[in-house]
N, C-alpha and C positions, 0 to 999 in steps of 0.2 A: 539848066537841067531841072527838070521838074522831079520834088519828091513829097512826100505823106508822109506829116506827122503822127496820123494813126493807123501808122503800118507797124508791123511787130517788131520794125526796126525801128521806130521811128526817126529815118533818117533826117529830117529837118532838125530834130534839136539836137541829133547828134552832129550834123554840120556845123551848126553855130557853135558848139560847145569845140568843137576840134578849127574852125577855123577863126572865131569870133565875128564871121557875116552874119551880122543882129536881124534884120530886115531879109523875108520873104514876101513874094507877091506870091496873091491863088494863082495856078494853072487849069482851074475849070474854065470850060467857054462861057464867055459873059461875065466872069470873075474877075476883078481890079485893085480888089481890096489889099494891103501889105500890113504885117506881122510884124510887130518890133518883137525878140523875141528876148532883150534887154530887160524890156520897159511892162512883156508882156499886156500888149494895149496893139489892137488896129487902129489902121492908120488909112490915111489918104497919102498917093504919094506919086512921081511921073509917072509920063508915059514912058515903056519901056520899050526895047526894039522888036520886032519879031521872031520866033512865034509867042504870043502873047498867052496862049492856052495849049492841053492837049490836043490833037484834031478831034473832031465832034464827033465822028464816026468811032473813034476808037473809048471801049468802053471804059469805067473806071471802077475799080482803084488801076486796072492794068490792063491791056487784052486779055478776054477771059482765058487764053489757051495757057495762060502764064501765070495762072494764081492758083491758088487749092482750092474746092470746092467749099469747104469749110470757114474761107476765108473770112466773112464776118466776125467768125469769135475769136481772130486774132487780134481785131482791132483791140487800140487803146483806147 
């Protein structure tokens, strides 16, 4: 599942915090980097299965028709 840590949810550190899964990888295309969210430190880390990223065509933080227009000033 891919999620953003600076969504107004920020649901990444709320998963770790509710599951204890320390380690995120990015979901941007071309991104590989992973998130100890422990040790707070990136990291190098495998290869993971597929899909590795969002699709390229689709834009981000989310398909535009799904976010507010405002959306910048929610980020964290």
């Amino acid at each position: 599942m891919g999620c953003c840590d600076s969504s107004p949810a920020q649901h990444a550190s709320h998963h770790f915090r509710e599951t204890g899964h320390r380690y995120m990888q990015s979901f941007e295309p071309g991104e590989s980097w992973f998130w100890d969210f422990e040790n707070q430190e990136a990291l190098e880390g495998p290869a993971l299965a597929e899909p590795t990223s969002r699709p390229e065509e689709q834009s981000a933080p989310a398909p535009a028709d799904r976010v507010p227009q405002d959306w910048q000033s929610h980020l964290h």
